[in-house]
N, C-alpha and C positions, 0 to 999 in steps of 0.2 A: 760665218758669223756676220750676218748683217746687222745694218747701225736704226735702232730704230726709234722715233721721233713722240712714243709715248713711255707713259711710266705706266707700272703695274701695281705701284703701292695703292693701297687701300685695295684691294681683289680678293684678299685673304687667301691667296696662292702665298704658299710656304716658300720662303726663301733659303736657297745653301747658304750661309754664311762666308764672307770673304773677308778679303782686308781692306781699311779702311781706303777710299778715293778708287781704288783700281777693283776691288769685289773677287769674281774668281779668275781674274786675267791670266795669271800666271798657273793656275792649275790646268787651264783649260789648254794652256801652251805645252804646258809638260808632259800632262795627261788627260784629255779630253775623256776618252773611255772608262779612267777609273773615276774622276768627277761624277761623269753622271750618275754609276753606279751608287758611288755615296750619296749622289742626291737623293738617290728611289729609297735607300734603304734606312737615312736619316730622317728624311719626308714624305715617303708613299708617291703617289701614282702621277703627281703632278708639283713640278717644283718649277720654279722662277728662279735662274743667274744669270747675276747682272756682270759685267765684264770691262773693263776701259775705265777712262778717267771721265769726270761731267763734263757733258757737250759732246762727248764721241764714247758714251756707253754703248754697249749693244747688251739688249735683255732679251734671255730665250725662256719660250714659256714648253717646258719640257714633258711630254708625256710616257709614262710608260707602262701603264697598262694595256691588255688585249684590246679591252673595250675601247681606249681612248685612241688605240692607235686605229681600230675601225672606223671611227669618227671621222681620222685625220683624213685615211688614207681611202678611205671606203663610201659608209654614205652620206659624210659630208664633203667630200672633195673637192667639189665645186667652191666652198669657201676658203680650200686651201689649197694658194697655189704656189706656180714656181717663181715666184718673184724677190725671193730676196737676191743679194748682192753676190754670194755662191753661184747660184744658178748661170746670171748676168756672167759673169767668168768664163763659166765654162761654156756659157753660151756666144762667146765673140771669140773663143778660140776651138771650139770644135764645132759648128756652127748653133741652126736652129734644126736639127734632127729630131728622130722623136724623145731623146731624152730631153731636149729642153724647149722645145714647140710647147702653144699653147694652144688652145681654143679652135679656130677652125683649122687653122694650120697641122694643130697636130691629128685634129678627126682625118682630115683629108690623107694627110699622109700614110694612119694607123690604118685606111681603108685600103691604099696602094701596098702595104707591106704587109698585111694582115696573111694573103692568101699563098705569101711566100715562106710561114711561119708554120702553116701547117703541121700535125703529126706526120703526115703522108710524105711531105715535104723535106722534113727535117728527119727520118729517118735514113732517107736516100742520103746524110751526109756522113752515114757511118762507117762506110770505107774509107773515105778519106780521112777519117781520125784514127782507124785501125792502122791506116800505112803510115800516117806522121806517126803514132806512139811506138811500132816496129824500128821508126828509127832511132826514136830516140834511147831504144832496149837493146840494141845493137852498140849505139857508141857507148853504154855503160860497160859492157862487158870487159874490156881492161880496168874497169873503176872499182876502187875499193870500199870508196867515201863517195856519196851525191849530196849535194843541199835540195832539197826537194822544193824549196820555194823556187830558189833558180831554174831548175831543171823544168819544172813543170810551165812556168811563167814560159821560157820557151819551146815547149808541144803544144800549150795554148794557142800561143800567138801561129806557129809554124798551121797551127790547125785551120785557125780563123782567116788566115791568111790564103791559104788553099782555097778555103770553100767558098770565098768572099771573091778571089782574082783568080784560080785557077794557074795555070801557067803561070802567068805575072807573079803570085805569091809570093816566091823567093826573094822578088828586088825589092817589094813591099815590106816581108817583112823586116829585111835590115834598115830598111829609113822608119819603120815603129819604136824600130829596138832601139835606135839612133836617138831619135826625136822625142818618143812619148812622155822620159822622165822629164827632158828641160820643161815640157811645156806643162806637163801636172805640176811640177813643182812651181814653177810660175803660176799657174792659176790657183792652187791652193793660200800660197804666199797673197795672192793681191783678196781672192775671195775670203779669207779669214781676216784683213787686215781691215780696220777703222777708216782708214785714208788712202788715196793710192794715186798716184804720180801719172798723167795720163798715159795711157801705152805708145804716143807717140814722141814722146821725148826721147832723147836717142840716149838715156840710163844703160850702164852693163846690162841689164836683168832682162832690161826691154828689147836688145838688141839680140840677145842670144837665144829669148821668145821667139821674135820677130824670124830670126835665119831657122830654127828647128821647124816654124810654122811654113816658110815658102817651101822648105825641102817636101818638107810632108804635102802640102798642097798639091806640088809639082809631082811626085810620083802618083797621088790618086786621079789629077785631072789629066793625065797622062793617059793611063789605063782606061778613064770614064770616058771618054773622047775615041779611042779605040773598040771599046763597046758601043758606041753610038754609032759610029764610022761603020760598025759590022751591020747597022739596019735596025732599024729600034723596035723590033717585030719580038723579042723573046728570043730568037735561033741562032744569038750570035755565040752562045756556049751556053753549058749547065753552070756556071757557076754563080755565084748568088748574083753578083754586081749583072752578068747578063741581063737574070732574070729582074731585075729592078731596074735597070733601062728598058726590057719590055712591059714593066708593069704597067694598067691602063684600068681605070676605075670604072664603073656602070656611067659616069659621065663624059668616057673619053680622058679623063682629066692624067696627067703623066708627071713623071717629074724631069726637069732640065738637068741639066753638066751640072748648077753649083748645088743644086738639092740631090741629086745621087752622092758627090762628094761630103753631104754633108751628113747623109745615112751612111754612107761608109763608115766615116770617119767615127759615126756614134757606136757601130757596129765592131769596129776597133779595138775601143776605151774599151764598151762593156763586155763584148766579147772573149776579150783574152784575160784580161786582169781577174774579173768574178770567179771564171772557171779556173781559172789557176789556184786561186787564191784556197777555193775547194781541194781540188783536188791533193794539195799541200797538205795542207794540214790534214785530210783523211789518212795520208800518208804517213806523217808524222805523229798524230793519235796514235795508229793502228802499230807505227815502231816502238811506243811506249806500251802498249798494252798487250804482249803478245797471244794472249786466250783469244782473244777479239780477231786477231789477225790472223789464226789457224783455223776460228771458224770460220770466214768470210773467204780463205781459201778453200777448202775442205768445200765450199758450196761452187766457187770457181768450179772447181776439180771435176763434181759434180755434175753440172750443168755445161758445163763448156767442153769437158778433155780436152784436147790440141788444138780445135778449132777455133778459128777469126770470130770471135764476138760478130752478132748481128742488131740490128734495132731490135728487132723480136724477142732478143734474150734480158730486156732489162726487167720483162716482167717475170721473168723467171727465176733473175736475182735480187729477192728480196731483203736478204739478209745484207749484201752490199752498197742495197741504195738506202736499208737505215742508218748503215756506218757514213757516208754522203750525209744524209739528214744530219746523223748525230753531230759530224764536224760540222755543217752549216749553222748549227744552231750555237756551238761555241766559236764559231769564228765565221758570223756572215759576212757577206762578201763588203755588204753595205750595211757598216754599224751601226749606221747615224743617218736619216734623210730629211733634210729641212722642209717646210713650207710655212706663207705669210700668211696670216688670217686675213679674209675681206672686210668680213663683220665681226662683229661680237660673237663667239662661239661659246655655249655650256657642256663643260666638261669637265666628270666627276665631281660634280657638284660647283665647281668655279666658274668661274666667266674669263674668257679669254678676251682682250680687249682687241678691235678692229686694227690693224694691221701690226699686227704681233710677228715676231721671228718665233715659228711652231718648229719641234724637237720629237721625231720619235725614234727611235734608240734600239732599232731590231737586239744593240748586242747586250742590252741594260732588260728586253723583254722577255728576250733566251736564256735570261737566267731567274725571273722571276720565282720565287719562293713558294709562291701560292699555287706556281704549274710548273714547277721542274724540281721535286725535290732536291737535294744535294746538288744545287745547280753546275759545280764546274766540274760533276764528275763525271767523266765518257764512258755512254752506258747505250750503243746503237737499238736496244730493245723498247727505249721512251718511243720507240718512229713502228711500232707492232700494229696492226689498223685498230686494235679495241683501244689500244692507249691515245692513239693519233684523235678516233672518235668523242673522246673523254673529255679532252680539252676545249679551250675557244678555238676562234681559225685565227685570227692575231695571237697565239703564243706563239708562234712559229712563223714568220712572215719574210726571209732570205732575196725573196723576190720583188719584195714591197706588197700592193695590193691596191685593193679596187679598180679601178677605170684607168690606171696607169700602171698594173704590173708588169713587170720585163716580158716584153712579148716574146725572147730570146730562153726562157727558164726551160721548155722540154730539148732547146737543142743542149743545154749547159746541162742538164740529167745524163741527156744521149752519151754525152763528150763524155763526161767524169766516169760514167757505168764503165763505159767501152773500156775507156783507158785505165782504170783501176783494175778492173777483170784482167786486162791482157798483164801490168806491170807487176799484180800480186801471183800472177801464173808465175813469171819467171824470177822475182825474186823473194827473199827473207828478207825485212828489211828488221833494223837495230836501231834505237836513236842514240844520237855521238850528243846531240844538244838536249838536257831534259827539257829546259822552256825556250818560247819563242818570243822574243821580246813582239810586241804590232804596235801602229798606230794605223789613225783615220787619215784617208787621203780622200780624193775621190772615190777608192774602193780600199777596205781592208791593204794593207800592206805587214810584211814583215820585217821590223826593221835589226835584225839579227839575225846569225845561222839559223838554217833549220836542217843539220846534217843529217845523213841515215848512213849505219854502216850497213853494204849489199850482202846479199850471201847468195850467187846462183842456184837457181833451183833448175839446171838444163839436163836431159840427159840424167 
């Protein structure tokens, strides 16, 4: 929530209603996710909340229709960028990578990492996610009870971690696992706050920032310096960090020790947390709904018998990767993505005033009424291609869009097919938790159980 230095009264942009001096401060603290929603469904497609006390307001101009979010994210982009105070956050703690690069920085970069992204590319990573999710199906086997946000959060990370450092993974992923809460909780804390104490005063908050960031630092420039040391030709291994020490553009152009650390490190964040966050709750749906869960086996069974999933098989399972869709659409990874207007924007009818704090709401558009009938109800047949045809391409948007969608969205497919295929082969699951309490962080989180009781299906 950035602070911003105009008002939007007189715009005839509809206001949520708050309380007097502070507006919707306190809801958007408690409940951010369910605020918006009341704003869409009190005031339609475009609301204004205002937030704080005068002189340190912040006003977000909220969108959430298809259309509007195409605007944002699509073919007005260029007028919306990453500049509010969020971004700045995350962008001085996990560097300028391409989730928070702009302008030539991030072309340059999107051209260097573009051809490592490939389908061709990112299929070859499917072994490697078949053998972390093999382990992770192994050390279940004494387990009666899993939390499936836990669980999955680490075959994610175990995965990303692999395919990213190879070898090295292992030491990596324990300083992630270590490090990643202190420092999103610190960046969310300073990027949602009004005011903020510089990061160099030596505050608890900033010091225990400060030590989770050198660890973290010190294990990736570790690795990225070992990669470089191997010959910066591409040959010094298959694994992703190799291949982006040898990446080399049509102009020669390469990236240094701190711009690989600071793709890693992007590669990290979005990497494991998004795919987790899926994979979770597919889980958890499909324990609450068991029809759902015996057809989506029953096509396992089908397509696969005993064999190791391949890339090749995810077109094969279609009925699995609407179940995937279905959970991304009630629970994307990225609920919320901010951007500032440059200029005056017109949308749905209104005028967005020049540098505005802009709101689009993937988790407020995935339930829109006008395209998701009975929206919060789990139904993976909404993601069928004639239904998928039907709609806008902004009703469904998990990955963002336009000119900055997750360039990482077919390997986060790759990963959740595979590992869903292989976990629903071997178990029944049950749910112990009927809801899952979430909130917004940097990505979806869950912030309560999400248990399943197991039932082996071996033998």
């Amino acid at each position: 929530m950035a602070v911003g230095s105009h008002t939007g009264a007189g715009t005839g942009i509809p206001e949520l209603a708050g309380v007097p001096l502070l507006g919707s401060l306190f809801d958007l603290k408690s409940d951010s996710l369910g605020t918006y929603l009341r704003a869409q469904q009190r005031h339609g497609d475009l609301v204004r909340i205002t937030a704080g006390p005068p002189g340190l307001r912040a006003e977000l101009y909220c969108v959430f229709s298809p259309e509007g979010a195409q605007q944002v994210l699509g073919s007005e982009a260029a007028n919306f960028r990453k500049d509010n105070s969020f971004y700045q956050e995350v962008r001085e703690s996990f560097g300028n990578g391409l989730l928070t690069s702009q302008d030539e920085d991030y072309l340059r970069q999107r051209r260097l990492v573009q051809p490592l992204f490939t389908k061709r590319r990112v299929d070859g990573y499917a072994g490697a996610v078949a053998a972390e999710t093999e382990l992770t199906l192994r050390a279940w086997r004494e387990t009666g009870v899993v939390d499936v946000s836990d669980e999955m959060t680490r075959l994610a990370l175990r995965a990303v971690t692999r395919i990213l450092f190879g070898t090295d993974g292992d030491a990596a992923a324990g300083v992630v696992d270590r490090c990643f809460p202190v420092i999103t909780e610190y960046v969310l804390r300073r990027g949602y706050s009004p005011a903020n104490l510089p990061r160099s005063w030596p505050t608890p908050g900033n010091k225990r920032a400060a030590a989770a960031l050198e660890e973290l630092y010190a294990v990736c420039d570790r690795i990225v310096a070992e990669r470089l040391g191997a010959g910066n030709d591409g040959n010094g291994g298959s694994d992703l960090l190799s291949l982006l020490a040898g990446a080399k553009s049509a102009d020669d152009a390469e990236f240094d020790a701190v711009e690989l650390r600071e793709q890693v490190l992007v590669f990290l964040l979005a990497g494991h947390e998004t795919t987790a966050t899926s994979l979770a709750f597919a889980l958890h749906l499909l324990a609450r709904h068991p029809e759902q869960q015996t057809r989506a086996r029953e096509e396992i069974s089908r397509v696969l018998g005993d064999r190791t999933p391949q890339a090749a098989d995810l077109d094969r399972l279609p009925y699995l990767t609407q179940v995937l869709k279905e959970a991304m659409r009630l629970y994307p990874a990225a609920p919320v993505i901010g951007r500032q207007a440059v200029a005056d924007a017109r949308v749905g009818g209104h005028t967005i005033p020049a540098g505005a704090d802009v709101i689009v709401a993937p988790w407020v558009t995935h339930r829109h009424p006008r395209h998701w009938p009975d929206p919060d109800r789990f139904d993976p047949d909404r993601f069928t291609p004639e239904a998928e045809a039907a709609r806008p391409r902004y009703a469904w948007f998990p990955f963002g869009g336009g000119p900055r969608a997750c360039i990482g969205q077919h390997f986060s497919m790759l990963e959740s097919v595979i590992a869903l295929a292989m976990i629903l082969r071997a178990y029944e699951f049950e749910a112990v938790d009927a809801d899952v309490p979430v909130s917004t962080g940097i990505t979806l989180r869950a912030t309560g159980p999400a248990r399943c009781r197991l039932r082996s299906l071996a033998g």
